[in-house]
C-alpha positions in Angstrom: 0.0 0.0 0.0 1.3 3.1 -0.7 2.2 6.1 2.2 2.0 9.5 1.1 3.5 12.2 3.4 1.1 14.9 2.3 0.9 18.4 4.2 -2.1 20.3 2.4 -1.4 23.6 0.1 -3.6 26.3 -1.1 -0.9 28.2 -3.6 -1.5 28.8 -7.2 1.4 28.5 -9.9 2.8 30.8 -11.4 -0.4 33.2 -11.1 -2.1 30.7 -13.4 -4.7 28.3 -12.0 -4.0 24.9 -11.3 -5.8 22.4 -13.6 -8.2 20.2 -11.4 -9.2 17.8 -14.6 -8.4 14.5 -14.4 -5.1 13.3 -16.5 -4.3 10.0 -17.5 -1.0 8.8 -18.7 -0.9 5.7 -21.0 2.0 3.4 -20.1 5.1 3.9 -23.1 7.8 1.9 -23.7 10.0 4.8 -24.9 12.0 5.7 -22.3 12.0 9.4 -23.7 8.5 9.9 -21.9 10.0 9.6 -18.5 10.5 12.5 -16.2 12.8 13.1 -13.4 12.0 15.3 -10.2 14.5 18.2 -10.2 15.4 20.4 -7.0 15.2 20.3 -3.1 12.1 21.9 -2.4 8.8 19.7 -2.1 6.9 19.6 -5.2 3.2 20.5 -5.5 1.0 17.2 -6.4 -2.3 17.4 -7.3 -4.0 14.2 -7.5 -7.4 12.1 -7.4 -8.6 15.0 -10.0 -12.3 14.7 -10.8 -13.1 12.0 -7.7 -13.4 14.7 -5.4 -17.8 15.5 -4.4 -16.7 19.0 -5.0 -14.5 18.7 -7.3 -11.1 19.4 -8.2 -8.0 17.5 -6.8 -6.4 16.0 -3.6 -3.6 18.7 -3.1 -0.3 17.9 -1.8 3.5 17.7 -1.7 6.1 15.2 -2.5 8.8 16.0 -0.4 12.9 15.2 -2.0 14.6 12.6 -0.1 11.8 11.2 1.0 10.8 7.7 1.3 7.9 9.0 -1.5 10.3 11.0 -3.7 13.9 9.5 -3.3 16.4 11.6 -5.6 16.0 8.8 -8.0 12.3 9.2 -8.5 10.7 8.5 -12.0 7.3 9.5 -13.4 6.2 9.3 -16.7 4.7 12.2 -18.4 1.7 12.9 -20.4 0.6 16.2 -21.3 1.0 20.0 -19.8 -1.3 22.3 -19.1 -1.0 25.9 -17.6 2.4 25.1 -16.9 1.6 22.1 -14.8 2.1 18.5 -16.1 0.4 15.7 -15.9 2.3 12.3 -14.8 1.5 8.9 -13.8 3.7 8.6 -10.4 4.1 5.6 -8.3 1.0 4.1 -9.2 -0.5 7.2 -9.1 -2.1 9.5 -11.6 -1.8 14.0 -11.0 -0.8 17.5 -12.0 3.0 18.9 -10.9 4.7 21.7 -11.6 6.2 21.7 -15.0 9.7 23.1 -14.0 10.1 20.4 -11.4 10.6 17.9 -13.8 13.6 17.3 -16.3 14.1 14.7 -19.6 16.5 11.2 -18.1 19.9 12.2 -18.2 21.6 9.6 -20.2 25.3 9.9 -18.4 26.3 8.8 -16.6 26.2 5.6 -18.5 26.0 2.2 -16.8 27.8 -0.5 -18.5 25.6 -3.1 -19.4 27.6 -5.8 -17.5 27.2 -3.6 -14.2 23.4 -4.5 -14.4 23.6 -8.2 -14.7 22.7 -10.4 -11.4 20.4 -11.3 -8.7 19.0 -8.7 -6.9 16.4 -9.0 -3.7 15.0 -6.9 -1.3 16.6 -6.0 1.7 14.1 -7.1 4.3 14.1 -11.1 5.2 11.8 -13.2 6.9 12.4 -16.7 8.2 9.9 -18.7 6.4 9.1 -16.5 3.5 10.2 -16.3 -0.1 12.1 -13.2 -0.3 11.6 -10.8 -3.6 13.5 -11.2 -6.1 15.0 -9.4 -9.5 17.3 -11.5 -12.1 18.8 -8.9 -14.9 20.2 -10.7 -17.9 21.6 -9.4 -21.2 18.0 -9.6 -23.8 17.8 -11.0 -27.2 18.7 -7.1 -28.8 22.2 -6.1 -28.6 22.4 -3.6 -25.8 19.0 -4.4 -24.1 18.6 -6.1 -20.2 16.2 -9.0 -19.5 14.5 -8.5 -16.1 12.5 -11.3 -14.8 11.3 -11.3 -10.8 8.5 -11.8 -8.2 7.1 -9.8 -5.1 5.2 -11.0 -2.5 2.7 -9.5 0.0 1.9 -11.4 3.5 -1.1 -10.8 4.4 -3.2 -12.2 7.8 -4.5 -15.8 7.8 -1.6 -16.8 5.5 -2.9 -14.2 2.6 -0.3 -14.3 0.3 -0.1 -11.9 -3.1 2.0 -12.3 -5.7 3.4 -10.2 -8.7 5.5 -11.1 -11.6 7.4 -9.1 -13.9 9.4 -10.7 -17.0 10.6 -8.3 -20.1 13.2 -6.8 -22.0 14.4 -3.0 -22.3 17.0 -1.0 -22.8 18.8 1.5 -20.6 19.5 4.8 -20.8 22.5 6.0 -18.4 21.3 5.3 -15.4 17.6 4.1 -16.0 15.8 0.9 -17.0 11.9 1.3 -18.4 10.4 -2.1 -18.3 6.9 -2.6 -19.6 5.3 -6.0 -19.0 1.7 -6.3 -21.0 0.7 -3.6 -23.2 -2.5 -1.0 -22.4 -3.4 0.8 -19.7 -3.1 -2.8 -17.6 0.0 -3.2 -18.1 3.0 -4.3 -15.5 5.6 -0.9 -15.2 8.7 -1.2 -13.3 11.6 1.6 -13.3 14.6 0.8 -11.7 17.6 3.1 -11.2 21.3 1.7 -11.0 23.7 2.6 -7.8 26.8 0.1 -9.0 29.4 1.7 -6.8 27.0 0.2 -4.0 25.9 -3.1 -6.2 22.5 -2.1 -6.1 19.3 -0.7 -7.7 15.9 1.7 -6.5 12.5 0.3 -7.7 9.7 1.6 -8.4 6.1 0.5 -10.0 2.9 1.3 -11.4 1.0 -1.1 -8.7 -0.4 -3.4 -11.7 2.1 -5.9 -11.0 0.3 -8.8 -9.4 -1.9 -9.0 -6.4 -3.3 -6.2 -4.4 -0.2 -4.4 -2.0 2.6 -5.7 -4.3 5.5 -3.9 -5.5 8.3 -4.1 -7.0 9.7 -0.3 -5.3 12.2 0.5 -3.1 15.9 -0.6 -2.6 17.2 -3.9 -4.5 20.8 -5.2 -3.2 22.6 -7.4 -5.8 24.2 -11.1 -4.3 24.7 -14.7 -4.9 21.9 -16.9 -4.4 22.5 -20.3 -3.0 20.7 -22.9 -5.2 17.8 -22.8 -3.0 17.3 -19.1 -2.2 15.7 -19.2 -6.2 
């Protein structure tokens, strides 16, 4: 489930009012319609547009170096619209600030070798498979394989699953993987940190069962023949 740190706002852009429509962002395999957050300040995020009984948005702020908006963050953009644009953000849909985003820089480049290996989650749990991320070279010359799963534990032995096998190719730092094609399909962005062997996730929460997700911090290591 996702945690927003939200603290409300009541400013208007710019001078120019804030669109309270609702925006939708189709999910692109190009890696050119991603979006980076830019700067320190928290970024205005207006959200839930058009589901509000008055209507209008959800207004809040995504906060840098956060656990919501890591440095690393990723969104992927739609259209703009008095100088707000609209992004599709960790599984959610809203208006920010078009000057607080910026095109993927594509240096510095990773090395495709640099990607390859097992990656899992940091947290472990004695009796529970653990998530996992394997990154191969694809079938294209200069493209990554990434094939994983997530799991949610629920009460009563609920358990969720998720699933994400695809190719893509980076660009510097950044991987766009698409799994499925429409609106319902699986998207995973993951950003590399070799000097530390290891990569930040994030999702568009259609990646398997309800509460799982492939976001957050991915270490790389060597799995014993049962850990897989």
């Amino acid at each position: 489930m996702i945690r927003w740190a939200f603290c409300l706002v009541f400013a208007v852009f710019a001078g120019r009012a804030q669109p309270t429509t609702e925006c939708a962002v189709t999910p692109h395999a190009e890696i050119s319609s991603l979006r980076i957050f830019t700067g320190t300040a928290p970024v205005s995020w207006n959200f839930a547009c058009g589901t509000q009984p008055q209507g209008g948005c959800i207004k809040g702020q995504l906060v840098p170096g956060s656990q919501e908006l890591p440095p690393t963050a990723v969104g992927a953009f739609g259209h703009e619209q008095n100088g707000w644009a609209c992004i599709f953000f960790s599984g959610v849909t809203g208006w920010v600030p078009s000057n607080r985003l910026a095109a993927l820089p594509d240096q510095p480049a990773v090395p495709l070798d640099e990607w390859l290996g097992w990656y899992r989650r940091p947290e472990e749990a004695t009796g529970r498979k653990n998530d996992r991320l394997l990154l191969t070279r694809g079938t294209t010359e200069g493209t990554l394989r990434v094939s994983g799963r997530a799991y949610w534990y629920g009460q009563a032995d609920n358990i969720h699953t998720g699933q994400i096998n695809a190719e893509a190719k980076p660009c510097g730092r950044y991987l766009h993987i698409i799994d499925g094609e429409g609106d319902g399909a699986c998207v995973v962005n993951l950003v590399a940190d070799p000097a530390n062997h290891k990569l930040i996730g994030d999702d568009n929460s259609q990646c398997g069962g309800l509460n799982v997700r492939f976001r957050g911090e991915w270490i790389r290591f060597t799995p014993s023949r049962r850990a897989h």
